[in-house]
C-alpha positions in Angstrom: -23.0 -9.5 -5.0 -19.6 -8.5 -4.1 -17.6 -9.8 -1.6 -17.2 -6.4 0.6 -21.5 -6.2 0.3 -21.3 -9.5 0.8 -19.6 -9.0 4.3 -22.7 -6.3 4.9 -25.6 -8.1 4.7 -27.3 -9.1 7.7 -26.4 -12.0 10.1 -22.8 -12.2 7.8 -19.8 -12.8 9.8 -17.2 -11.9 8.1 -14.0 -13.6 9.0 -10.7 -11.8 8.3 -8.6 -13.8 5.3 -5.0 -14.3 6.1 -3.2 -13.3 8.8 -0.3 -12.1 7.2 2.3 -13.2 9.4 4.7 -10.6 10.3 2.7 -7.6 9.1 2.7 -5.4 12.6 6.9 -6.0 12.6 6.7 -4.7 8.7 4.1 -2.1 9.5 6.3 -0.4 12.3 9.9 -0.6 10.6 8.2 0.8 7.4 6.2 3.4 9.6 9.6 4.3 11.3 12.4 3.9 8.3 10.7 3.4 5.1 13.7 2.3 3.6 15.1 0.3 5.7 13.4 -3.0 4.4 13.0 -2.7 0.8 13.1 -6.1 0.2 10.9 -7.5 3.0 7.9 -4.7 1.7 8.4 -6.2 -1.7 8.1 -10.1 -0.4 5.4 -8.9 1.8 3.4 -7.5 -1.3 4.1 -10.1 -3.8 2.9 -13.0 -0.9 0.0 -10.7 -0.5 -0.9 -11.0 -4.3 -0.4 -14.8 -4.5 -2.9 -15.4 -1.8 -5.8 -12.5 -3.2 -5.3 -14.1 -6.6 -7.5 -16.7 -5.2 -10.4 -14.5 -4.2 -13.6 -14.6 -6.0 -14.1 -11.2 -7.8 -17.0 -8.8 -9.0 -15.4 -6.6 -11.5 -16.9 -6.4 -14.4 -15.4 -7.6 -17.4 -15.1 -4.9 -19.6 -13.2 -1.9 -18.3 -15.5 0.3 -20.0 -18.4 -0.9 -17.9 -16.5 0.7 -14.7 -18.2 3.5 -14.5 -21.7 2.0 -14.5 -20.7 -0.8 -12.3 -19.6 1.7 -9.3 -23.0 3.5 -9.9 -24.8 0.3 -9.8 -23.2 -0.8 -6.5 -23.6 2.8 -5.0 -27.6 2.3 -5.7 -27.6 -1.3 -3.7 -25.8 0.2 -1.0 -28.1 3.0 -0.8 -31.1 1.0 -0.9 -29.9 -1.7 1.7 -29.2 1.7 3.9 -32.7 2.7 3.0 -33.7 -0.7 4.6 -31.6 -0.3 7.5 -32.7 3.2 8.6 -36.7 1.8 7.9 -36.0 -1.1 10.2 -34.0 1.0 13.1 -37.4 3.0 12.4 -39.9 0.8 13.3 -37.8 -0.7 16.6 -34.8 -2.9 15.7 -31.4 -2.8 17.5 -28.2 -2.0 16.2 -27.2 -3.8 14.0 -23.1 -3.2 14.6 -22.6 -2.1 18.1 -24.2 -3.5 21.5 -22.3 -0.9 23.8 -20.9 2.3 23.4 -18.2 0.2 24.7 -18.2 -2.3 21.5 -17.9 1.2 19.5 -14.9 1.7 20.9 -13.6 -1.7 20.4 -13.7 -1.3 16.9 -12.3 2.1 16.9 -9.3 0.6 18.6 -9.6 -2.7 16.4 -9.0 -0.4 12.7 -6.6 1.6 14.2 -3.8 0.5 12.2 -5.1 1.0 8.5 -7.0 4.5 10.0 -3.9 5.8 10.7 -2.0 5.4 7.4 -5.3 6.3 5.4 -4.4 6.9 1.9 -0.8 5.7 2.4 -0.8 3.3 -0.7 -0.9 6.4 -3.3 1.8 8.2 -1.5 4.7 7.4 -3.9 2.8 9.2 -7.0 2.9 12.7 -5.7 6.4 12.6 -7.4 4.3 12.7 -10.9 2.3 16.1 -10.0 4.1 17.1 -13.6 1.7 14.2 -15.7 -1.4 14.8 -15.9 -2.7 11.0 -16.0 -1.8 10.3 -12.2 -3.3 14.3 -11.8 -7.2 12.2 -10.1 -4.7 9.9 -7.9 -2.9 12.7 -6.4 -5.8 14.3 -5.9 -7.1 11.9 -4.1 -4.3 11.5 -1.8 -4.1 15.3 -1.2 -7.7 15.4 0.0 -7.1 12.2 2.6 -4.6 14.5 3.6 -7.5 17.4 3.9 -5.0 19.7 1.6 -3.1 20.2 4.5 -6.0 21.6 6.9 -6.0 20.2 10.2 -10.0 19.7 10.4 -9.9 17.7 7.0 -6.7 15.5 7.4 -8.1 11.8 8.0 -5.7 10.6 10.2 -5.0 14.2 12.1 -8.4 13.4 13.1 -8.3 9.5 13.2 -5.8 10.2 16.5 -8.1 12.8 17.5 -10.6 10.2 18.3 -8.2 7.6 19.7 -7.5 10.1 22.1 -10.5 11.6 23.0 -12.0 8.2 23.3 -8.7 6.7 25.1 -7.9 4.1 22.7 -4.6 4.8 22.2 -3.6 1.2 23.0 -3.8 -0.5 19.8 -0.2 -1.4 19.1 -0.5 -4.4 20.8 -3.4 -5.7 18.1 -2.7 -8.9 16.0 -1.4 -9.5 12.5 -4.6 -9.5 11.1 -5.2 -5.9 12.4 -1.9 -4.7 11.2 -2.5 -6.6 7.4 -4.0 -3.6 5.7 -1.9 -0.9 6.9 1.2 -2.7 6.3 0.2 -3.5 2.8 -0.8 0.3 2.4 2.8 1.6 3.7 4.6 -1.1 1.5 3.0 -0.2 -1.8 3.0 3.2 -0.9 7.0 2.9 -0.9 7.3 0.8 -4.1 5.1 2.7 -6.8 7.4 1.8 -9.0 6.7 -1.6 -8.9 3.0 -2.5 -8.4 1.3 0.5 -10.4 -1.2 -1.4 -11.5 -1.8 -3.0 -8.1 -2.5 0.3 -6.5 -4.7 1.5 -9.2 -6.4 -1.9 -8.9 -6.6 -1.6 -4.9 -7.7 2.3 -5.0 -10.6 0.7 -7.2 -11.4 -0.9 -4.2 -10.9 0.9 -1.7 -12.5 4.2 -2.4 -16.0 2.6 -3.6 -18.5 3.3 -0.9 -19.6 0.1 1.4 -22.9 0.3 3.5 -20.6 -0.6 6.4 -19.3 2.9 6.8 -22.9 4.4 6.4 -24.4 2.3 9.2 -21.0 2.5 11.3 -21.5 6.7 11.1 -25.2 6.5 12.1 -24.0 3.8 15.5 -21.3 5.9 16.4 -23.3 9.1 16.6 -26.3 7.6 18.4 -23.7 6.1 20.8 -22.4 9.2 21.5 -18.8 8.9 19.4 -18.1 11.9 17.0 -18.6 10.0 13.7 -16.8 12.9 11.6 -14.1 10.6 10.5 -16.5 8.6 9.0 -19.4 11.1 7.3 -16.4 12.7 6.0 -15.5 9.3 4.0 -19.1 9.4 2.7 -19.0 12.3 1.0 -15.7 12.0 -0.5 -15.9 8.5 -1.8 -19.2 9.0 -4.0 -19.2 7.8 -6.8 -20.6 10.9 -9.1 -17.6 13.1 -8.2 -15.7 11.8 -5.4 -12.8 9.4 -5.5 -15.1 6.4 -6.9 -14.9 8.1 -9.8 -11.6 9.7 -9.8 -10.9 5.7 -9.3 -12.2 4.6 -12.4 -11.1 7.4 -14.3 -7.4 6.8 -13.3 -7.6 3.1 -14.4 -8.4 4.4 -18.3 -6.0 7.0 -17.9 -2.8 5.3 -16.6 -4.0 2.0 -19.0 -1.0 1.4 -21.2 -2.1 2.2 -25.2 1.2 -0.2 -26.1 2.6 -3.6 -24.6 0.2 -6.5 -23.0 -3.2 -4.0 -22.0 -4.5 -7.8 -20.7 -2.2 -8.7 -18.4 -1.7 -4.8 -16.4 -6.0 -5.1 -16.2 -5.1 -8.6 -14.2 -2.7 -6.8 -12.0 -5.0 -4.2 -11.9 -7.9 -7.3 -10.7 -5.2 -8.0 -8.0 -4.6 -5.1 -6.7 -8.2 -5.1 -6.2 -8.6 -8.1 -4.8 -6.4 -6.9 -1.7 -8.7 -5.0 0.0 -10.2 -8.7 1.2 -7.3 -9.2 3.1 -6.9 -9.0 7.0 -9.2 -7.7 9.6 -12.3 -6.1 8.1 -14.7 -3.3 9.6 -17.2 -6.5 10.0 -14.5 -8.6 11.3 -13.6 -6.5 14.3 -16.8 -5.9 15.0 -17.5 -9.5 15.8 -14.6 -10.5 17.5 -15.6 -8.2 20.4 -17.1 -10.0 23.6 -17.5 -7.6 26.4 -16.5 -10.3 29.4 -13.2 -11.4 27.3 -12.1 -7.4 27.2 -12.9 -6.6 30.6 -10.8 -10.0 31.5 -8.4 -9.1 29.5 -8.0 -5.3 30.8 -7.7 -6.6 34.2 -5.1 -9.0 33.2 -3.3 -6.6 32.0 -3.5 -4.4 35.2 -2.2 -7.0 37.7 0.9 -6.8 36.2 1.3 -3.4 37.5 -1.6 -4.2 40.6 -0.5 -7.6 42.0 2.1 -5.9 44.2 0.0 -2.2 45.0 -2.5 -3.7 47.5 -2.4 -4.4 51.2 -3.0 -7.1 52.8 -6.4 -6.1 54.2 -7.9 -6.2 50.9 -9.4 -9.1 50.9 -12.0 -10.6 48.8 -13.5 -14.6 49.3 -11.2 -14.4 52.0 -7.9 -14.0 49.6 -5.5 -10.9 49.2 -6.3 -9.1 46.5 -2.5 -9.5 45.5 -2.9 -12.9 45.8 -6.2 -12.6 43.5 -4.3 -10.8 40.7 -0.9 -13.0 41.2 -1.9 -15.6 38.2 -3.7 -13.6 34.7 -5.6 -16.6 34.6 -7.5 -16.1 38.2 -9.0 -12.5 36.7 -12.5 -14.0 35.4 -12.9 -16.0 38.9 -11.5 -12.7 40.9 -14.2 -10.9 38.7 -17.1 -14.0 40.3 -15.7 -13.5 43.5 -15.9 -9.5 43.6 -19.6 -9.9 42.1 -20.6 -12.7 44.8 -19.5 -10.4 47.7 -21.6 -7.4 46.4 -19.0 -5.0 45.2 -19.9 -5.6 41.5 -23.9 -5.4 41.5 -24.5 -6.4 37.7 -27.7 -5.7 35.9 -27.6 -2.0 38.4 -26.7 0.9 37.7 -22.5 1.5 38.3 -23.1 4.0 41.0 -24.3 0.8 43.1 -20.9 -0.9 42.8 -18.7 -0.5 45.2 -16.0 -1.5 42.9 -17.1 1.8 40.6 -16.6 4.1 42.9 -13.4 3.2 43.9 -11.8 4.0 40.6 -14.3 6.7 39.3 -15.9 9.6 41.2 -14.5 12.3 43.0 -13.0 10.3 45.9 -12.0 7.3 44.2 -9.2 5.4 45.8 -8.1 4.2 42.3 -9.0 7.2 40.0 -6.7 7.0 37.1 -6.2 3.5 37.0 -8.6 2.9 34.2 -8.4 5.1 31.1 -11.6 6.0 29.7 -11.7 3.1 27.0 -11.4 0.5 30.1 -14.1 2.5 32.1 -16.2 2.0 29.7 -15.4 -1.2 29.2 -16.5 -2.0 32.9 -19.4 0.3 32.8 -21.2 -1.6 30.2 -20.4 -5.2 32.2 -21.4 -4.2 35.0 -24.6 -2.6 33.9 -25.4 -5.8 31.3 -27.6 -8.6 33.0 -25.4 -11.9 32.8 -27.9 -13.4 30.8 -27.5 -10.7 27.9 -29.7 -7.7 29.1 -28.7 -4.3 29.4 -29.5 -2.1 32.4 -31.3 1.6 32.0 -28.3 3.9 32.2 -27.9 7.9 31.9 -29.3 9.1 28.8 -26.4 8.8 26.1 -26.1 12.4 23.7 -25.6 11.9 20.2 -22.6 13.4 19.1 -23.9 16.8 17.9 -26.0 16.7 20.8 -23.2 16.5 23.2 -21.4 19.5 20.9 -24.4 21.1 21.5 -24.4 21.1 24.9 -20.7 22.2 25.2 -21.8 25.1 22.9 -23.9 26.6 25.3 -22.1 26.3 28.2 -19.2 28.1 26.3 -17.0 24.7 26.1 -16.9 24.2 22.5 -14.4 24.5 19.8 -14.5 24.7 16.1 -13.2 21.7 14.6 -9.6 23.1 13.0 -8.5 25.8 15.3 -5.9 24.1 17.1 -3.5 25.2 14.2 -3.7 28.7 12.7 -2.8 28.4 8.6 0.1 30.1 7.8 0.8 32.3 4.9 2.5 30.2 2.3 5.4 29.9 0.4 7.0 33.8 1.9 10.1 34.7 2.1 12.1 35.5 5.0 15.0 38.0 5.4 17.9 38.9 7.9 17.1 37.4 11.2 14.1 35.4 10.5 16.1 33.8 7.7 18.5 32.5 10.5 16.2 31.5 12.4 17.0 27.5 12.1 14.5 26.8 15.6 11.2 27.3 13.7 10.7 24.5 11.4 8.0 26.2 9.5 10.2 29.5 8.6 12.8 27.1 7.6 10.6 24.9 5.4 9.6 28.6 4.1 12.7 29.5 2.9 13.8 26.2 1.5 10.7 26.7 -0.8 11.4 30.2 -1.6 14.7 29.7 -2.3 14.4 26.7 -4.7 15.5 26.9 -8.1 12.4 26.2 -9.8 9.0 24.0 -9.1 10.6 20.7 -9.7 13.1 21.5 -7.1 10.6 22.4 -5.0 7.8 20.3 -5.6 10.4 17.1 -4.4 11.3 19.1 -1.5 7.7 18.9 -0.3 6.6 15.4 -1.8 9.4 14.2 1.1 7.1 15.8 4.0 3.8 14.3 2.8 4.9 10.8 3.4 2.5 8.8 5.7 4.8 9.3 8.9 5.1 12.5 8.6 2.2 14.4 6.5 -0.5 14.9 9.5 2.7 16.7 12.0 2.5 20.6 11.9 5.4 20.8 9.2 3.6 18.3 7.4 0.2 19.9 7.0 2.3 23.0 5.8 4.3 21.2 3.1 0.7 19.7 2.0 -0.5 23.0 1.6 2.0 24.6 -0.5 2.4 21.5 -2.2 -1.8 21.7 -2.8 -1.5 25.6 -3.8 1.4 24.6 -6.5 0.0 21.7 -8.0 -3.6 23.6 -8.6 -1.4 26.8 -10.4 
């Protein structure tokens, strides 16, 4: 059994593998200035390699037994996920997420590699004219959604951070920030580790039971699981990028030089995915009390001046209360022993609730809706574990649904009308330097030929800049060029 199925089976923590020390500082500066650091991406991906070269491995032996290999796994995954929906079925729990709030958590927690999805192939778009990079490219153009806002993984990756108020992941650990920093860094140096990304592509695009069961919690919770069903379907491994995966390692195989030692940087490159925080990983970490202490630690840096001195609670200022970060979990006992946290109840009992959620809420807006939730599911969990009965929680399509009918909904993908592409403007549209689309327009138009402008475009669907409005553009004429 492979590691990454490994990690899936029930009762398996999985514990994130090295840190990599330094990778949020490397993630941002490439993020911001991708060639800036050169040198430190390079160091970053070559200690990267050293330490996956010790990992244990399930490849199989002969690369012509890919194929049947990714086949094989996809029928294991689908049979443990057979097992799973039979066992939800007949009254288990969740297997991933306790709260809707835990969902969220781990939203948050795979921020950083979400939001670069697909960033490790970036640097081949510049070979749309070879035909052996041609499933690679592909791939990379479809996490990009071919330039349609509705489709584009991490357009709609910040989508839900936003809609779900988890924008506040910057702050996450190394470990968090591993995977995305390696993406970004060998997206930047193709040139270099080749057979490392065709190797880690191997990898990454095979289809783990993790995502299935994360989709199927996430919509029972309440979450929009697109993101996710949309990985599904485009990672299988009859047509999808599984096998546009395996196809890409016999087509970019060398036929002269050492074919031995590119496979074993191809085995590497695989080996990476192992790295860093995990789906699994982050899902474990999370421990309801430690967020909400850790939420309210972060808001008496801001609160310990805001309140006067007739708040009082066990006979202390709540100032005084919030003074010291390390107080919070015995300000939390305090607030509960006095009866403005009731737990086990429902939150509408809590005097503390309503002052920061409800129509006349002294402290509305304090909390985003991340951190309410957060406090909703303590409060309404039994100390000893439990969880109270709360309002009925709609399933994603259910809470569409609902919108639907009440004339509140939108079509996923309207947000940005598709323009015509590749047209040619005249007289004083063409001056018309303020509108970066009609100036993106013309450059195209106006290029000498499809090389010229095929690099003009490959520049605009970097990972910084390819899910932006001038970004989704380039993507699509890129898209319509490389398919004529």
């Amino acid at each position: 059994m492979s590691p990454m199925l490994l990690a899936d089976a029930p009762g398996v923590q999985s514990a994130p593998l090295p840190t990599g020390q330094g990778a949020r500082n490397l993630y941002f500066s490439l993020y911001a200035d991708p060639a800036a650091q050169p040198d430190a991406a390079k160091s970053f991906i070559d200690d990267q390699i050293a330490l996956a070269r010790e990992l244990p491995v399930d490849l199989p032996s002969n690369m012509n037994d890919l194929q049947a290999w990714i086949e094989e796994r996809a029928d294991v995954v689908g049979q443990e996920y057979r097992e799973y929906l039979a066992a939800r079925k007949n009254g288990a729990p969740r297997r991933y997420f306790s709260t809707r709030a835990h969902a969220l958590y781990f939203i948050k927690g795979v921020a950083p590699t979400k939001l670069v999805d697909g960033a490790w192939l970036y640097g081949l778009v510049r070979q749309w004219d070879d035909v052996a990079f041609h499933p690679l490219i592909k791939t990379y153009l479809e996490e990009l959604g071919d330039g349609l806002p509705d489709k584009n993984h991490v357009t709609l990756y910040r989508k839900l951070l936003a809609t779900n108020g988890c924008d506040s992941w910057a702050g996450l650990s190394d470990s968090h920030f591993l995977q995305g920093a390696l993406q970004l860094a060998l997206g930047h140096n193709v040139e270099h580790y080749l057979p490392e990304i065709i190797g880690y592509n191997l990898g990454y695009e095979q289809l783990p039971l993790h995502l299935l069961i994360t989709s199927y919690e996430l919509n029972e919770l309440g979450i929009d699981p697109y993101y996710f069903t949309l990985h599904v379907t485009v990672d299988n491994a009859g047509s999808g990028h599984a096998r546009k995966a395996v196809q890409s390692v016999h087509d970019l195989m060398p036929r002269v030089g050492d074919r031995d030692a590119f496979w074993q940087r191809v085995v590497n490159g695989y080996r990476l995915n192992e790295l860093g925080a995990s789906t699994t990983s982050v899902i474990g970490e999370f421990d309801l009390q430690e967020e909400l202490v850790s939420i309210m630690a972060a808001k008496s840096i801001v609160g310990k001046n805001m309140h006067s001195d007739y708040c009082r609670v066990a006979g202390r200022s709540v100032n005084d209360w919030l003074a010291e970060p390390a107080q919070i979990p015995a300000f939390l006992a305090a607030l509960e022993e006095a009866g403005w946290i009731k737990r086990g109840e429902a939150v509408e009992h809590s005097r503390f609730w309503r002052l920061v959620e409800g129509e006349r809420a002294e402290m509305f807006g304090v909390f985003n809706a991340y951190e309410l939730q957060v406090l909703r599911d303590w409060i309404t969990s039994h100390p000893d574990g439990g969880q109270a009965a709360g309002p009925r929680v709609l399933t994603a399509r259910a809470r569409q649904r609902t919108l639907d009918q009440h004339g509140l909904g939108t079509e996923r993908g309207t947000a940005f009308p598709v323009r015509g592409l590749i047209r040619r403007h005249t007289g004083a549209d063409a001056q018309d330097t303020g509108n970066e689309l009609r100036v993106l327009e013309q450059q195209v138009a106006s290029s000498s030929g499809k090389q010229e402008a095929m690099a003009l475009l490959a520049r605009l669907l970097s990972p910084e800049v390819h899910h932006t409005t001038v970004g989704l553009m380039a993507t699509r004429m890129y898209t319509q060029l490389f398919d004529a």
